[in-house]
C-alpha positions in Angstrom: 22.3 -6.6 -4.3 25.0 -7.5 -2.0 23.3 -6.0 0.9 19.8 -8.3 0.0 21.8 -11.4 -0.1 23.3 -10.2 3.3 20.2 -9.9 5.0 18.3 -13.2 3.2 21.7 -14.9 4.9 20.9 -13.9 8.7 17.1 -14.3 8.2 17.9 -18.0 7.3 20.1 -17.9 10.2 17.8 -16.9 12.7 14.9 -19.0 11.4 17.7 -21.8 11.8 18.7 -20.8 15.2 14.9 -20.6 16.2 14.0 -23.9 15.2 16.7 -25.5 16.7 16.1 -23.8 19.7 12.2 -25.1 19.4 13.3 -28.8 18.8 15.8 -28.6 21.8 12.6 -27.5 24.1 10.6 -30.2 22.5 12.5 -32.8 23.0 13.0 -31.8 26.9 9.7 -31.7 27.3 9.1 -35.1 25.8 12.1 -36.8 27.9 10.5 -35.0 30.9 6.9 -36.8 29.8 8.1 -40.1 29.3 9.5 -40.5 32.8 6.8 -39.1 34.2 4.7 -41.5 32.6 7.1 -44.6 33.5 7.0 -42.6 37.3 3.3 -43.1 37.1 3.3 -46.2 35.9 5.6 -47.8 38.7 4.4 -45.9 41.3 0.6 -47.2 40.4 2.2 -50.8 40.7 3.4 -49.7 43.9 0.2 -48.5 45.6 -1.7 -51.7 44.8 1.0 -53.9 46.4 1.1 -50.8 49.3 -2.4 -51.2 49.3 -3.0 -55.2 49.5 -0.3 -55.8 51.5 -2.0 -53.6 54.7 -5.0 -55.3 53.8 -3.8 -58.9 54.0 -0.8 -58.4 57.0 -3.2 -55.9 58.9 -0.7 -53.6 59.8 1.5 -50.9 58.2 5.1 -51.9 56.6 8.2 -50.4 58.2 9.6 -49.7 54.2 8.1 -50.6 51.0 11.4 -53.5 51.1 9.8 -54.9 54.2 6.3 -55.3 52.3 8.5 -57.2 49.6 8.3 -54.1 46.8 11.2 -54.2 44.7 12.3 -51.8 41.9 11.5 -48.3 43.4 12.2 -45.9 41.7 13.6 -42.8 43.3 10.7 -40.5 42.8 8.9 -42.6 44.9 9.0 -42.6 48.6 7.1 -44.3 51.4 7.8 -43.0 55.2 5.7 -44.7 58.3 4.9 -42.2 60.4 3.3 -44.3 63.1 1.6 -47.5 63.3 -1.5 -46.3 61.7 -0.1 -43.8 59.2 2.4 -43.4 56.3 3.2 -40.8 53.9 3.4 -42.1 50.1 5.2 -39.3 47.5 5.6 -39.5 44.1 8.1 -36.5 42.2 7.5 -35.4 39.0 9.5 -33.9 36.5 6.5 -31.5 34.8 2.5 -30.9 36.1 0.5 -33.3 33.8 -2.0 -31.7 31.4 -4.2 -34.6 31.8 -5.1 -34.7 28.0 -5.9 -37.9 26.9 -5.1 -38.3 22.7 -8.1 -40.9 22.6 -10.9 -39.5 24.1 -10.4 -36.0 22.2 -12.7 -36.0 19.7 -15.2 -37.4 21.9 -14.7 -34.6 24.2 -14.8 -31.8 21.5 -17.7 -33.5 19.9 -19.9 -33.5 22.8 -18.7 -30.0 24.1 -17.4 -31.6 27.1 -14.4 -30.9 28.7 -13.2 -30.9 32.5 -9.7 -29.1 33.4 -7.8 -31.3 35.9 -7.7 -30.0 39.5 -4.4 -30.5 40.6 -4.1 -30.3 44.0 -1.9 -32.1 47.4 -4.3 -33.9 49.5 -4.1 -31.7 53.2 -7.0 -34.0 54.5 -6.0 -36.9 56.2 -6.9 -40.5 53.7 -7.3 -44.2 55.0 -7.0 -45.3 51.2 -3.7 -44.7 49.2 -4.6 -43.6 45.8 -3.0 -42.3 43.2 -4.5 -39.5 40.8 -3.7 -39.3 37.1 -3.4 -35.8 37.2 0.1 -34.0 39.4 2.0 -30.9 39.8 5.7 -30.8 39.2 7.9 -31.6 42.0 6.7 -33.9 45.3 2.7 -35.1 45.7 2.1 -36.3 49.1 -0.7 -38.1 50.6 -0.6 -39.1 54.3 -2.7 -42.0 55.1 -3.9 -43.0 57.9 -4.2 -47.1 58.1 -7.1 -48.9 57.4 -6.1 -51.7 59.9 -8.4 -53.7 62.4 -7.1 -52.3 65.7 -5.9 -54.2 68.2 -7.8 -54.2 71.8 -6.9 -55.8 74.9 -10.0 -56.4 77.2 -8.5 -59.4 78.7 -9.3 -57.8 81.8 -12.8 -58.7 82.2 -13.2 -57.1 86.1 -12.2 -53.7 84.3 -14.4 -51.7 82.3 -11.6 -50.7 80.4 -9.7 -51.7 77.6 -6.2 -50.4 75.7 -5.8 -50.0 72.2 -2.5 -51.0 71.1 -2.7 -49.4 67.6 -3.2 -45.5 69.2 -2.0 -46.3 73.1 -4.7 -45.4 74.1 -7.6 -46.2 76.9 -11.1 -46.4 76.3 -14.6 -47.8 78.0 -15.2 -51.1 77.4 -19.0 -50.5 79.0 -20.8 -51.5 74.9 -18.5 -54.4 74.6 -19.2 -56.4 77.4 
């Protein structure tokens, strides 16, 4: 009888140990979630001001500071590559499952359900956007600016002009 009780004792234990261990993982994985989602959230902010400010100024900032973003959070970085590209990146703590709570039943009523493709962007963009759907660690998207660019023809016996935005020379043959 002894023995039984024995036994009973470190079966509760390990059922103990196991769920503590269990709510331990959960509740990482929920931290890890939530600032994810407030990561999301900011940097969403972020790309709209990103966004609107090149279309308004015409021209790329030299930091997210100079294009009057405040409140960055460090997951989110912004690097100006040249005048008509940046690179925008966003870390996460955890790839996002992309399930959404509300639209559930919908989806398992009508039989419908697309995975997420979760993938970095190795094209070139000329519109920063930001996908609800990630991988852990850095997502990058270079874009290249959407700008009007800037042409000097002011020499009208040349049939040449200069692009300031690329440095570069082309003919100005169609524009005269």
């Amino acid at each position: 009888m002894r023995s039984t009780l024995v036994r009973y004792k470190i079966g509760l234990l390990v059922i103990g140990l196991f769920t503590i261990i269990l709510l331990v993982l959960v509740l990482v994985q929920a931290h890890a979630a939530k600032q994810d989602n407030e990561t999301y959230r900011a940097a969403n902010e972020i790309v709209t001001k990103l966004n609107n400010y090149n279309l308004d100024h015409d021209k790329l900032p030299s930091s997210l500071a100079a294009a009057h973003i405040t409140n960055v959070p460090a997951s989110v970085s912004y690097q100006k590559l040249s005048e008509g590209s940046y690179k925008f990146c966003v870390t996460y703590k955890a790839t996002s499952s992309d399930f959404d709570a509300t639209s559930a039943l919908s989806d398992v009523a009508s039989g419908h359900y697309s995975s997420p493709s979760v993938s970095d962007s190795t094209e070139d963009s000329y519109y920063l956007y930001l996908p609800s759907s990630h991988h852990k660690g850095a997502n990058c998207q270079t874009v290249k600016s959407f700008t009007t660019p800037s042409y000097d023809c002011s020499s009208y016996d040349s049939y040449s002009c200069y692009d300031n935005s690329t440095d570069q020379s082309f003919d100005n043959s169609f524009t005269q």
